[in-house]
C-alpha positions as CSV (number, residue, x, y, z in Angstrom):
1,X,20.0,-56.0,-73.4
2,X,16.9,-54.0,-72.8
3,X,14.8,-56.0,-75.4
4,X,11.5,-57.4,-74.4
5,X,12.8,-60.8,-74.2
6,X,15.0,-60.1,-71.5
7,X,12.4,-58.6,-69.6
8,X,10.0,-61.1,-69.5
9,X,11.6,-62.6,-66.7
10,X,9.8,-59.7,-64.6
11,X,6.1,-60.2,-65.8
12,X,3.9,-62.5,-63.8
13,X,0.8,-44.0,-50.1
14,X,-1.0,-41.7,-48.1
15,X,-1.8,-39.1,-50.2
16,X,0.1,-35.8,-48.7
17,X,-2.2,-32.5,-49.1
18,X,-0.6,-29.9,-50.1
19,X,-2.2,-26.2,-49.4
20,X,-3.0,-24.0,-52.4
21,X,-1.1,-20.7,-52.3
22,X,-2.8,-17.3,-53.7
23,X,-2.6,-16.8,-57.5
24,X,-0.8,-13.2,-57.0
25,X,2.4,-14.9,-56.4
26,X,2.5,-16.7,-59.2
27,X,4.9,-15.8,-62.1
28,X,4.5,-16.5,-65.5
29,X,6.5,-17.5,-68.3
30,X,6.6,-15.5,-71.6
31,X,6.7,-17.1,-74.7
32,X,6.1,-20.3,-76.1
33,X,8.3,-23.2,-74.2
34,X,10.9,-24.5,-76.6
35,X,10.2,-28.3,-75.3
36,X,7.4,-28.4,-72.7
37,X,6.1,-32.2,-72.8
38,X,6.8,-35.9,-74.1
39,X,8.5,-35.5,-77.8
40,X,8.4,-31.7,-77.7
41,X,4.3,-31.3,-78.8
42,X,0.9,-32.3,-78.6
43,X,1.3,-34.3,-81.8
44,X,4.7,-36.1,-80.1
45,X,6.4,-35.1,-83.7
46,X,9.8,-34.9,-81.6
47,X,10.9,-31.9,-84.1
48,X,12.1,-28.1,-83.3
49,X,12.7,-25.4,-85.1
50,X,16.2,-24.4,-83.7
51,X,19.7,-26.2,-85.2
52,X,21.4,-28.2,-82.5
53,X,24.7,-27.3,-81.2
54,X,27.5,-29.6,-81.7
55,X,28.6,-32.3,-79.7
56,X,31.6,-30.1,-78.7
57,X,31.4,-31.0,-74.9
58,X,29.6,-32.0,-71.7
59,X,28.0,-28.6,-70.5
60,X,26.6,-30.1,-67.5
61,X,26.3,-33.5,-65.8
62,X,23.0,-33.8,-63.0
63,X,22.8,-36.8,-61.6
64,X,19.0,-37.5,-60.9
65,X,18.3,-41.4,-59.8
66,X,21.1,-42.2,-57.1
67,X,19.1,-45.5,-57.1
68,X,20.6,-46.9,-60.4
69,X,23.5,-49.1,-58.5
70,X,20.5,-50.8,-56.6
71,X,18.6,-50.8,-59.9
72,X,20.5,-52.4,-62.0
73,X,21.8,-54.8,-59.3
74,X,18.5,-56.0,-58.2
75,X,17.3,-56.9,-62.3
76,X,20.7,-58.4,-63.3
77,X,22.7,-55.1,-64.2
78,X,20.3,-53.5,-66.5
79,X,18.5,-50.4,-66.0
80,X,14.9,-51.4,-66.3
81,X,13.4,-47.4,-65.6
82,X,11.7,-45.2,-67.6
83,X,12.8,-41.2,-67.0
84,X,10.8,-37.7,-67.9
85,X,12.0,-35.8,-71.1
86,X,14.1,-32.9,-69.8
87,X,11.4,-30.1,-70.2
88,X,13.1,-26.5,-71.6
89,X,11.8,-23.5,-71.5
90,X,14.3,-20.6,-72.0
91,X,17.2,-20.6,-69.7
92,X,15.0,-23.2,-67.7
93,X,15.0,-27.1,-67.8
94,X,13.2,-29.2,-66.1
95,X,13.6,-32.6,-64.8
96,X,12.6,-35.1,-62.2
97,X,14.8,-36.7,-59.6
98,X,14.0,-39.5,-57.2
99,X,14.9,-40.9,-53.9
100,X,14.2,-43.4,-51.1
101,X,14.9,-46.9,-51.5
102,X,14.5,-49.5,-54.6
103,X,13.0,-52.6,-53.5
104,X,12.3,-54.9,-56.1
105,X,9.0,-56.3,-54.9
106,X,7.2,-52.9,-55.1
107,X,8.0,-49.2,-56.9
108,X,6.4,-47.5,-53.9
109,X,9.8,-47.2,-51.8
110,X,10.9,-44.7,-54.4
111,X,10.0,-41.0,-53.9
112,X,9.9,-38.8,-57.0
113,X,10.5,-34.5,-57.7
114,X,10.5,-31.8,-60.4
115,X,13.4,-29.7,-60.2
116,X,13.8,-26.7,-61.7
117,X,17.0,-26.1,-62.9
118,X,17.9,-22.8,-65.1
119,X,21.3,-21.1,-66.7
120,X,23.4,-19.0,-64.6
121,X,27.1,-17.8,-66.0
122,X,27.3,-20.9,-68.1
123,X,26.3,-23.6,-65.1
124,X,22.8,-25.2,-64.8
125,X,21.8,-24.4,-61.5
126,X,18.6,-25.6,-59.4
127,X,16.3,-23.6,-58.3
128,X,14.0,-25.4,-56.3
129,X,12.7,-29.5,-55.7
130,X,8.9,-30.2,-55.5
131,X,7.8,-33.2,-53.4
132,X,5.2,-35.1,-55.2
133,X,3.6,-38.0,-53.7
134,X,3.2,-39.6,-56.7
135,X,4.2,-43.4,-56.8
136,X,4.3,-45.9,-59.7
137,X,1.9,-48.9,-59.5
138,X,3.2,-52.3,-59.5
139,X,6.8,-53.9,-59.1
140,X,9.6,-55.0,-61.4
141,X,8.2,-58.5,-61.3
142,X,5.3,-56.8,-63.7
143,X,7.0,-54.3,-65.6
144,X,9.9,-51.9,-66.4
145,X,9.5,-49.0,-63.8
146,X,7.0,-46.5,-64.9
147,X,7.5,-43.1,-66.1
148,X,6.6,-40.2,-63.8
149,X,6.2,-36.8,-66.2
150,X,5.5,-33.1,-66.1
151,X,4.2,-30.7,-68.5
152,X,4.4,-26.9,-69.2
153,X,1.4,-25.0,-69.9
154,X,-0.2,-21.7,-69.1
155,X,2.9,-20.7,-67.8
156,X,2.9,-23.1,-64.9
157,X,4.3,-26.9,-64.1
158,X,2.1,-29.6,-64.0
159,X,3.3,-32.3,-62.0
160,X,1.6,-36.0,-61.3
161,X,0.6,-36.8,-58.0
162,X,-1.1,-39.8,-55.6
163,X,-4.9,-40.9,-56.7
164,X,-5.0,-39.9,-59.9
165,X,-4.7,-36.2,-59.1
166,X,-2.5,-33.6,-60.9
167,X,-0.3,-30.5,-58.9
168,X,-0.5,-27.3,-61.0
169,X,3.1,-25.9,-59.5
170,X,4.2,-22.2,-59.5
171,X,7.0,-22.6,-62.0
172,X,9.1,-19.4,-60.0
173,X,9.6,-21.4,-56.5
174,X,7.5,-24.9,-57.4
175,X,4.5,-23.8,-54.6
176,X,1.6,-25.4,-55.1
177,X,-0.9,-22.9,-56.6
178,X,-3.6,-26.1,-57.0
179,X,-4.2,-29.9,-56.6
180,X,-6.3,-31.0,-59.3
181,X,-8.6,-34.3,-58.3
182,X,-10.6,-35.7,-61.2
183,X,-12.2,-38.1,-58.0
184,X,-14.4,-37.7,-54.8
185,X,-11.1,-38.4,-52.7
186,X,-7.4,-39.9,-52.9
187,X,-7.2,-43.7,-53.0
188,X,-4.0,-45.4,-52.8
189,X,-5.1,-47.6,-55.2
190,X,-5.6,-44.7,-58.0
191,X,-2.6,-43.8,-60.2
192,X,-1.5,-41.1,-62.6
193,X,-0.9,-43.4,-65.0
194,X,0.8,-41.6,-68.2
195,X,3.2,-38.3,-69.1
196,X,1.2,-35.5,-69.3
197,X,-0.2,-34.2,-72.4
198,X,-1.0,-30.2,-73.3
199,X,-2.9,-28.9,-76.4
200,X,-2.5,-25.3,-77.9
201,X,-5.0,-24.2,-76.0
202,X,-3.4,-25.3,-72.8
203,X,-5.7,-28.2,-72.0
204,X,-4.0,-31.1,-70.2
205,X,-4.6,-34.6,-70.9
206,X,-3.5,-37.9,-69.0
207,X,-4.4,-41.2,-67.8
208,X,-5.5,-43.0,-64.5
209,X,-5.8,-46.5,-63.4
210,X,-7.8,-48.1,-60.5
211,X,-6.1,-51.1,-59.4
212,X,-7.8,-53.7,-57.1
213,X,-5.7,-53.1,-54.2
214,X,-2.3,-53.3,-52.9
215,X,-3.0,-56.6,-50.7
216,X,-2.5,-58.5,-54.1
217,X,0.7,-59.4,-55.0
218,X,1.2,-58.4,-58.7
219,X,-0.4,-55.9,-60.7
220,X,-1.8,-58.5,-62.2
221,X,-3.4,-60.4,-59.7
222,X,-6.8,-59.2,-60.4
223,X,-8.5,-57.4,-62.9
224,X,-8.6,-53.4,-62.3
225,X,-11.5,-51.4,-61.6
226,X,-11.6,-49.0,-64.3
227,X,-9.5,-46.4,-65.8
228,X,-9.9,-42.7,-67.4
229,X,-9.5,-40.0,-69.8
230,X,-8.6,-36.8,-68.0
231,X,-8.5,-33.6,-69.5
232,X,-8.1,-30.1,-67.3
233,X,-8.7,-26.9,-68.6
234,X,-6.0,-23.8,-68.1
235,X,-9.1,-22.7,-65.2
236,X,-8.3,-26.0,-63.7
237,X,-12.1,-27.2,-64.3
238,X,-12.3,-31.2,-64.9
239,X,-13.6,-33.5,-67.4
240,X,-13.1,-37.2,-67.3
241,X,-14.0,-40.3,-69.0
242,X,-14.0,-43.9,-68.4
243,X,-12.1,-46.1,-71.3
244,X,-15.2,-48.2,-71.2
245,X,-17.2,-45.5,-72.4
246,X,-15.2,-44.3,-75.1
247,X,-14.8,-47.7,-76.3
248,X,-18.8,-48.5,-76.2
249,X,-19.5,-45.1,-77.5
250,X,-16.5,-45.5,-80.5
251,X,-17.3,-47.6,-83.9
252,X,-15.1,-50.4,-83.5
253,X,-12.7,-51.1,-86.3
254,X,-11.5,-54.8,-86.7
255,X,-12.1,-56.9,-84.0
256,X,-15.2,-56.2,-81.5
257,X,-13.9,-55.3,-77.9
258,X,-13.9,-57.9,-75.5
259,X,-15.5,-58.2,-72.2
260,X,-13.4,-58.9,-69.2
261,X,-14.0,-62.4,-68.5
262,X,-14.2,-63.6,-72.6
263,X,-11.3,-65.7,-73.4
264,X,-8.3,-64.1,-75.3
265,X,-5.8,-66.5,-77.0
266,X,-2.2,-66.6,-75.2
267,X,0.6,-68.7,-77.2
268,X,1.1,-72.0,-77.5
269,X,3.3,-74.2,-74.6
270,X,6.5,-74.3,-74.7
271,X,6.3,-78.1,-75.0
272,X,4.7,-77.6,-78.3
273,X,7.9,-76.0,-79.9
274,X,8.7,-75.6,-82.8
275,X,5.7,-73.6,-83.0
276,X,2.7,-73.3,-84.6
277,X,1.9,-77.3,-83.0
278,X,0.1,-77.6,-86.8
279,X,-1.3,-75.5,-89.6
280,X,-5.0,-75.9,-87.9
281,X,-3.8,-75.6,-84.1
282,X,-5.5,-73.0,-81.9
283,X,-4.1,-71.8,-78.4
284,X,-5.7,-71.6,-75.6
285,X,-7.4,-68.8,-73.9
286,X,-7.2,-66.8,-70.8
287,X,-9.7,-64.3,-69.7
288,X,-9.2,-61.0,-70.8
289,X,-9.8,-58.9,-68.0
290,X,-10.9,-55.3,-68.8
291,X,-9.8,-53.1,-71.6
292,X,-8.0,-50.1,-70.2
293,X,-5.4,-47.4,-70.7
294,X,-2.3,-48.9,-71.4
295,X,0.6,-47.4,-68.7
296,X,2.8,-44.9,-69.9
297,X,1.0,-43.9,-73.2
298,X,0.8,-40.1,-73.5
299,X,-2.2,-39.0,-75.1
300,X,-1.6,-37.1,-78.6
301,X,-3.6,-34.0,-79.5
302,X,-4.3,-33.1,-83.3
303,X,-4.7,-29.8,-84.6
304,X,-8.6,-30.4,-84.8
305,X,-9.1,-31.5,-81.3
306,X,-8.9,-35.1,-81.6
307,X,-7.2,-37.2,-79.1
308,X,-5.2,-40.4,-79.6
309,X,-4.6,-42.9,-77.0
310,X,-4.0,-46.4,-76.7
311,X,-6.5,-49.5,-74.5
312,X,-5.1,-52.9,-73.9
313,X,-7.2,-55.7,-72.5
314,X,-5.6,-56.1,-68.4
315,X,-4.3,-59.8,-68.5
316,X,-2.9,-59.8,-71.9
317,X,-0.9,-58.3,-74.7
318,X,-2.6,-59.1,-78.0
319,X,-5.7,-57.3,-77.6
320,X,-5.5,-53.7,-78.2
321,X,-7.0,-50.8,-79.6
322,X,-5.6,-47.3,-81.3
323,X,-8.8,-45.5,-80.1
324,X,-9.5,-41.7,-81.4
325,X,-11.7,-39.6,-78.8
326,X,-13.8,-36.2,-79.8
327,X,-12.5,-33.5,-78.0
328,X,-15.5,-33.2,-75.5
329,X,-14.2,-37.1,-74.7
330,X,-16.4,-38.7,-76.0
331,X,-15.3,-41.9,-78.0
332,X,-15.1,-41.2,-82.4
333,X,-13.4,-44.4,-83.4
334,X,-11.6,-47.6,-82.2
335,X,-9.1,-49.4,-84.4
336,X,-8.0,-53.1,-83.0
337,X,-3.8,-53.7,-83.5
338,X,-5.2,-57.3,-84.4
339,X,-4.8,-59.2,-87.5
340,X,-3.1,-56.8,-89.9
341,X,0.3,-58.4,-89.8
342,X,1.3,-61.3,-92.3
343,X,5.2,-61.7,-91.7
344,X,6.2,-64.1,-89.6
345,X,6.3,-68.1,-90.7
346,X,8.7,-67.9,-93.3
347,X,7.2,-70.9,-95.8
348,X,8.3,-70.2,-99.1
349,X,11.5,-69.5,-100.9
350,X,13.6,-66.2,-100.8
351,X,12.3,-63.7,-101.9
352,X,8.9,-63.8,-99.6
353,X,5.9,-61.5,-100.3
354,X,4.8,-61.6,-96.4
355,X,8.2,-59.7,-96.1
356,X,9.2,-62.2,-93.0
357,X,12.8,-62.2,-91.4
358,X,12.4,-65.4,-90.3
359,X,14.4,-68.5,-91.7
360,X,12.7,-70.9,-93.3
361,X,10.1,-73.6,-91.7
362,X,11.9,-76.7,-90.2
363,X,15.2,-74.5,-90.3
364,X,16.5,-73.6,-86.8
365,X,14.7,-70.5,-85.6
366,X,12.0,-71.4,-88.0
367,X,8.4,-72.4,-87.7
368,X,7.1,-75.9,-88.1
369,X,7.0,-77.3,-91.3
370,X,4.0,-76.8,-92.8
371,X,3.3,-73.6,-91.4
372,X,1.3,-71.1,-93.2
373,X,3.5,-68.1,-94.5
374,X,2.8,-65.3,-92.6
375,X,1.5,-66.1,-89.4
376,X,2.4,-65.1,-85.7
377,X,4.2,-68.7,-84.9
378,X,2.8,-68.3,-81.1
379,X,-1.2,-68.1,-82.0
380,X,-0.8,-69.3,-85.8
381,X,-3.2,-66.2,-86.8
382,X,-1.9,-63.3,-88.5
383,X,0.7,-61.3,-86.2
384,X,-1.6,-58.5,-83.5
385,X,0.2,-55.4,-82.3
386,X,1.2,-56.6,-79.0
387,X,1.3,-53.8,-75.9
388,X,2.9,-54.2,-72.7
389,X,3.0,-52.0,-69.6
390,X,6.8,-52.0,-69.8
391,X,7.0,-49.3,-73.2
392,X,6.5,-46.1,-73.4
393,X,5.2,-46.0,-77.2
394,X,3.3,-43.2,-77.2
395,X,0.9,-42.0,-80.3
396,X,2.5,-40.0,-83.3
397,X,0.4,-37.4,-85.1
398,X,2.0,-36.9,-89.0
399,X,1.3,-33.7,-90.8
400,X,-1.3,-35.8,-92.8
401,X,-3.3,-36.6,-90.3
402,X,-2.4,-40.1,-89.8
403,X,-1.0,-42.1,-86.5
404,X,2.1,-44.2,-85.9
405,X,1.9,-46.3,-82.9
406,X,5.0,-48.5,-81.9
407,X,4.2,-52.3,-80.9
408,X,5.5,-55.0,-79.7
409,X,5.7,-58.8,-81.8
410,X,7.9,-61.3,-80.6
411,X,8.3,-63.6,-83.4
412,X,10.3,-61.3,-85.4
413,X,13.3,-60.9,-82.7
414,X,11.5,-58.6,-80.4
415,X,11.7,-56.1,-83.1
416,X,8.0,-55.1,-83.1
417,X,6.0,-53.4,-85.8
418,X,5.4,-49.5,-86.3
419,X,1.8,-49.2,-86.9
420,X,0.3,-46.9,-89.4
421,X,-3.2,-46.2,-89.4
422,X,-5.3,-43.5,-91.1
423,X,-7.4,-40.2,-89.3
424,X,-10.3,-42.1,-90.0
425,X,-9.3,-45.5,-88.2
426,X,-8.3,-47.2,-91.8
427,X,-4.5,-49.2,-91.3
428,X,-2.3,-48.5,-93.8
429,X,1.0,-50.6,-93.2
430,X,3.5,-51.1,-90.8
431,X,7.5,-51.0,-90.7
432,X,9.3,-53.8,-88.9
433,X,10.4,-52.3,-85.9
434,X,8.4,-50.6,-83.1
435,X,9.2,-51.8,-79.8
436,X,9.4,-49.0,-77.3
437,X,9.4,-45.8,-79.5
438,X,7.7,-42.6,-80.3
439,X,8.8,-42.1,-83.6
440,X,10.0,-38.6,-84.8
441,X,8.8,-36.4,-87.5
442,X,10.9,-34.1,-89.8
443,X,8.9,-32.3,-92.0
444,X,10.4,-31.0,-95.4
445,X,10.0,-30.1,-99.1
446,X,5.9,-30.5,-99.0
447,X,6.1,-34.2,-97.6
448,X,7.8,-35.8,-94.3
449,X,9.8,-38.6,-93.1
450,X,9.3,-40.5,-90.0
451,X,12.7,-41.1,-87.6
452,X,13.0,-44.6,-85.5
453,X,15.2,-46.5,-84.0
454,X,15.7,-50.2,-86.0
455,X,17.6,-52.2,-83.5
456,X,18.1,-55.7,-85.0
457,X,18.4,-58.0,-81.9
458,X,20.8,-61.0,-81.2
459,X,18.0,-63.0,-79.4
460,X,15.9,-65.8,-80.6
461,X,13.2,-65.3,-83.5
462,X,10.0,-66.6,-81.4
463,X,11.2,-67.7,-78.4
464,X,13.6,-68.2,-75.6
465,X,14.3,-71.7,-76.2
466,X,17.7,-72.3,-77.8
467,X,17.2,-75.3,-79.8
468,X,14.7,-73.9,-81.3
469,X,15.1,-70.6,-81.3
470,X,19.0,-70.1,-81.3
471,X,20.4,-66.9,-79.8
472,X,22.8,-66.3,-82.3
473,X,20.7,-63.7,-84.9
474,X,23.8,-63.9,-87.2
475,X,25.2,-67.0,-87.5
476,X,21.5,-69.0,-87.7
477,X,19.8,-66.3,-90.2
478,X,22.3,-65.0,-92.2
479,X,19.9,-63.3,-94.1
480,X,18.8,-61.1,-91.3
481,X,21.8,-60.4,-89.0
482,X,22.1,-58.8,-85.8
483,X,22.4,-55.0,-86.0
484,X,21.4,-51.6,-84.8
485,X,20.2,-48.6,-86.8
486,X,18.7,-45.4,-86.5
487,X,16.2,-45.3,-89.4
488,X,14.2,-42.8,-91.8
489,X,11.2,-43.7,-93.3
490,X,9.1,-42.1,-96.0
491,X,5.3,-42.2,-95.3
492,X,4.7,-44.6,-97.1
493,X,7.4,-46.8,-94.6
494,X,10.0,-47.1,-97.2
495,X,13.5,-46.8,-96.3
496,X,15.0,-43.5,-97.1
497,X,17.9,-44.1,-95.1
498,X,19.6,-45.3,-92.0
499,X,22.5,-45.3,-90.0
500,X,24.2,-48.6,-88.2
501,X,26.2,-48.1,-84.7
502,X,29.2,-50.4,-85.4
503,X,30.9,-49.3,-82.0
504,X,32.4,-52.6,-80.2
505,X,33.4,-50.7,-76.9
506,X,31.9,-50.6,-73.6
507,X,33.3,-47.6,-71.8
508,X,32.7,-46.1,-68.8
509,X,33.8,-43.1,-67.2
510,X,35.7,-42.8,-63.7
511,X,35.0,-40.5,-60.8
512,X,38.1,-38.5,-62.0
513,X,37.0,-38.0,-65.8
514,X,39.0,-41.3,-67.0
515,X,37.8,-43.2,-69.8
516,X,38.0,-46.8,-69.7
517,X,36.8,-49.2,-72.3
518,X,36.7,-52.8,-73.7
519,X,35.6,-54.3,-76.9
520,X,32.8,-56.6,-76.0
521,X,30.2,-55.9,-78.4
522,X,31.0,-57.0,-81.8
523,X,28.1,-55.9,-83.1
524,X,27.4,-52.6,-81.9
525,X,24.8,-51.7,-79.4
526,X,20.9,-51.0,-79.4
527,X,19.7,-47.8,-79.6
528,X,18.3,-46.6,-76.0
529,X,16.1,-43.9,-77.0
530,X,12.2,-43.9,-76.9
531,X,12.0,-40.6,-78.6
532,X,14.3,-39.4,-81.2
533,X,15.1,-36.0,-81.1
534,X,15.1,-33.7,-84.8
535,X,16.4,-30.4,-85.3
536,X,15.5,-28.0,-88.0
537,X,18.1,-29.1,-90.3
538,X,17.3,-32.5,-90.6
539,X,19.7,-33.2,-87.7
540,X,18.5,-36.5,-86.2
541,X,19.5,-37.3,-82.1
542,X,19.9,-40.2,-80.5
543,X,21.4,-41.8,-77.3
544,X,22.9,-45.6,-77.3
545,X,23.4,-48.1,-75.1
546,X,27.1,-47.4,-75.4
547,X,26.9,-44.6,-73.3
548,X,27.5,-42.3,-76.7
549,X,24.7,-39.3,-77.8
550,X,25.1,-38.9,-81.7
551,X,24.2,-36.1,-84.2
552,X,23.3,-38.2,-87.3
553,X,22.8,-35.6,-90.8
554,X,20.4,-36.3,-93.4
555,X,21.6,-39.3,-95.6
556,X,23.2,-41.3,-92.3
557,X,26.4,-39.6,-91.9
558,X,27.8,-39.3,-88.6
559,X,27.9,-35.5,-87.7
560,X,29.4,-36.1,-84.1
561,X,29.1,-38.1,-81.1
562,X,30.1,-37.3,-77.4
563,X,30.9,-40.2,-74.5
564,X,28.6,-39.4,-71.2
565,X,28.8,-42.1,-68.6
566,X,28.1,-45.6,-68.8
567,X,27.3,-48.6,-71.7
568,X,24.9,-50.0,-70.2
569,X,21.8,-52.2,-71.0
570,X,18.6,-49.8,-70.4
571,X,14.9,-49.0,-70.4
572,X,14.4,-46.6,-73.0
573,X,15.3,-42.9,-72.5
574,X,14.1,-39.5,-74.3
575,X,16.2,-36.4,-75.5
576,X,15.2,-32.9,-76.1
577,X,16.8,-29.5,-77.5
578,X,16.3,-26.0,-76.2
579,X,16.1,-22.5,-78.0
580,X,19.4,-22.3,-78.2
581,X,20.7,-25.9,-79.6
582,X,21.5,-27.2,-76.4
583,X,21.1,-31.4,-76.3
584,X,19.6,-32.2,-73.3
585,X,20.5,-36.1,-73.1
586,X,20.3,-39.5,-70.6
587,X,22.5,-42.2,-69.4
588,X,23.1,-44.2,-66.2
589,X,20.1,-41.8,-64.1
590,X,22.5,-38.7,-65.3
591,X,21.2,-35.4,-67.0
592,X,23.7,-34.2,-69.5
593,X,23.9,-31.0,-71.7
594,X,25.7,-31.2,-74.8
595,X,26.9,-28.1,-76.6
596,X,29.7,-26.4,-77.9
């Protein structure tokens, strides 16, 4: 299971210069890249205008993380990373790879590289491997590994790199045409922090963190120094600003911001299960630490300029902010994810206005009797959008204007919530999942839908304690069993349709192309994608945790789906479609094509 819940088990580089080359051996691409960042454009709508081939057969299987057997070993056999999106451009893809070693104290054994791979006589071929020095903070005792991602603009590669610096590769043989350092030097303790964003106008946007140094042994250890904003122009010129800034210089919707050393509430102790303690408790506090970037959160661009991104306070998850930033980066608006959800304590009869899945109070998996309906069960307040380090939700610009931003609750089965808020910082509702997902947009008939995976998990509603909290979704809350579905929602978040995975067979595939399999998973498996993929006939794309990609058509039908590698419990995993239909998918630290 790759569920939060699982997970929290894990919570708590010299920089290499590389010399510039002259500008007239650059070569440029033509056109308009068919998918050149995270969820295909700067508003992450995850939609392109080209139908996508069908799942006829594997066109090409790239393995790119020969670390996954020590992976998944080290964490208990899941695969706790987060990978790039397969960038396309033409007859071009391209995709990171890593080496060195996995040690599960720290990410900075691992080396990371951007390949580019392109078509040649029906075989993806590579062309060349770029070296970064990039490393991810922190270790898988704080978090799932983080992603390292590229992006295509101007007709070159941008690549991250060590300090919080950026390489703008020569996309013809990956030389470095610049290094692009927002800071006075490189410190080790500076990271590229976030995929990397491009605008129309070729901007690129990302995200750095200054840690307090690597002599402390979590991430989390002590409060960070700062983080930014960065945003570099096509003539590689620099602008940067401090999160701190944008927040003091932003009108604060909701709740004010809080300073590093206020207290923040945490949940109650386990010893007061079943939770809330009383219908008047209060939890304790812990100091907040700073508000910063959260990690892996892409920033979104929309049309006017605006950018989205997402702060969370340092030391803990409840205190967050959807913040919206002027394009000369300077802060417009901050809206807090607190206090806007009401369904968790389940206190009155079927049906429930609060819309909770929970069973009732005093039943098992319930809150404690005399709960108020409605409220988080861990902080007995209503439910916050909760961001950790280890997603990579990432901002969703509709056609409207608005923003969906997925987040994390735990006291509705580690489901999460996908929050909805206005242009102007106003929330307008949220759908009950959003845990690790940048929801996709199909636009169609003068309206649009949004596309998420729903995965219903078998754990415990609220906690990880089984007699009060029992495992077993179905047989404890019939109600609400466990499931997994690929959803479409209207804007409004109504359900227009979705489709279940009912598969009960973990297969995997031999070193000589043999299929072996064995019904283990009576009901179904989780969808492992962060990023759902649709084409321009509604066709929606997702990979499971069944080792299976599937084509889903408009109205839930199964189209087609195609075997890869592995089921396999994972971090989440993004797809992407060329020009010409091609499926570029993940499973088990494998690239595969999909086509006919």
């Amino acid at each position: 299971m790759a569920n939060r819940s699982w997970a929290s088990v894990f919570i708590g580089v010299l920089a290499v210069m590389l010399l510039s080359i002259p500008h007239s051996r650059v070569v440029r691409a033509t056109g308009t890249p068919t998918w050149p960042q995270w969820a295909q454009n700067s508003q992450h709508t995850g939609f392109v205008n080209a139908a996508g081939q069908s799942l006829s057969r594997i066109l090409a299987d790239v393995i790119y993380d020969p670390l996954v057997p020590d992976e998944m070993a080290a964490v208990g056999g899941d695969l706790l990373a987060h990978y790039q999106t397969p960038l396309v451009d033409g007859d071009d893809v391209f995709m990171e790879s890593k080496s060195g070693t996995y040690n599960v104290n720290t990410y900075s054994t691992e080396r990371w590289h951007q390949n580019r791979f392109t078509w040649q006589d029906g075989s993806l071929v590579k062309v060349w491997t770029f070296d970064s020095d990039w490393v991810a903070p922190g270790s898988a005792y704080d978090f799932w590994e983080p992603v390292y991602h590229a992006v295509l603009a101007n007709g070159f590669v941008y690549d991250p790199g060590a300090g919080g610096t950026i390489f703008k590769l020569n996309r013809a043989d990956g030389s470095v045409v610049a290094r692009i350092n927002p800071f006075s030097d490189i410190d080790g303790n500076t990271y590229t922090a976030s995929p990397l964003s491009a605008d129309s106008a070729g901007d690129v946007y990302y995200n750095v963190v200054r840690v307090a140094g690597r002599g402390h042994a979590s991430f989390f250890s002590a409060d960070v120094h700062d983080s930014w904003l960065v945003k570099v122009a096509p003539d590689d010129s620099v602008q940067k600003a401090s999160y701190g800034d944008l927040l003091s210089q932003a009108t604060i919707i909701g709740d004010p911001v809080p300073g590093p050393r206020d207290g923040c509430k945490v949940e109650f102790a386990v010893s007061q299960l079943p939770w809330p303690p009383s219908p008047s408790a209060v939890p304790s506090t812990t100091a907040c630490g700073t508000e910063r970037a959260a990690l892996n959160i892409a920033p979104a661009i929309a049309p006017d300029g605006t950018i989205y991104t997402v702060s969370k306070a340092h030391f803990v998850t409840r205190y967050n902010y959807l913040i919206a930033v002027n394009p000369d980066l300077t802060g417009l608006w901050a809206a807090s994810l607190r206090g806007h959800l009401n369904d968790g304590c389940h206190a009155a009869p079927l049906p429930v206005a609060s819309g909770s899945t929970l069973p009732k109070n005093g039943d098992p998996g319930g809150c404690r009797v005399g709960a108020t309906e409605g409220v988080d069960p861990g902080t007995n307040e209503p439910g916050p959008g909760r961001v950790f380090d280890d997603a990579s939700s990432t901002p969703t610009i509709a056609p409207d204007g608005s923003i969906f931003i997925g987040t994390l609750t735990r006291y509705n089965y580690d489901q999460g919530h996908l929050m909805h808020f206005s242009a102007s910082g106003t929330f307008l509702g949220a759908f009950r999942f959003g845990w690790d997902v940048t929801p996709a947009i199909w636009s169609h008939d003068g309206t649009y839908s949004v596309v998420i995976k729903n995965n219903q998990y078998g754990v415990g509603t609220y906690c990880d304690v089984e007699a009060f909290c029992p495992g077993d979704r179905t047989a404890s809350n019939v109600s609400s069993p466990e499931a997994y579905f690929v959803t479409q929602l209207s804007p409004a978040l109504s359900v227009e349709w979705s489709f279940q995975n009912t598969n009960t067979l973990s297969c995997r595939r031999g070193a000589d192309g043999t299929v072996t399999c064995t019904s283990d998973h009576p009901h179904g498996f989780e969808w492992c994608v962060n990023a759902p993929v649709v084409d321009a006939n509604g066709v929606v794309y997702a990979n499971s945790e069944d080792g299976n990609l599937y084509a889903i058509t408009q109205g839930a039908a199964l189209k087609a789906n195609i075997f890869q590698q592995l089921a396999l419990g994972a971090a989440y995993t993004p797809a992407s479609i060329g020009s010409d239909g091609k499926i570029y998918s993940q499973n088990s630290g494998h690239l595969f094509v999909v086509g006919k």
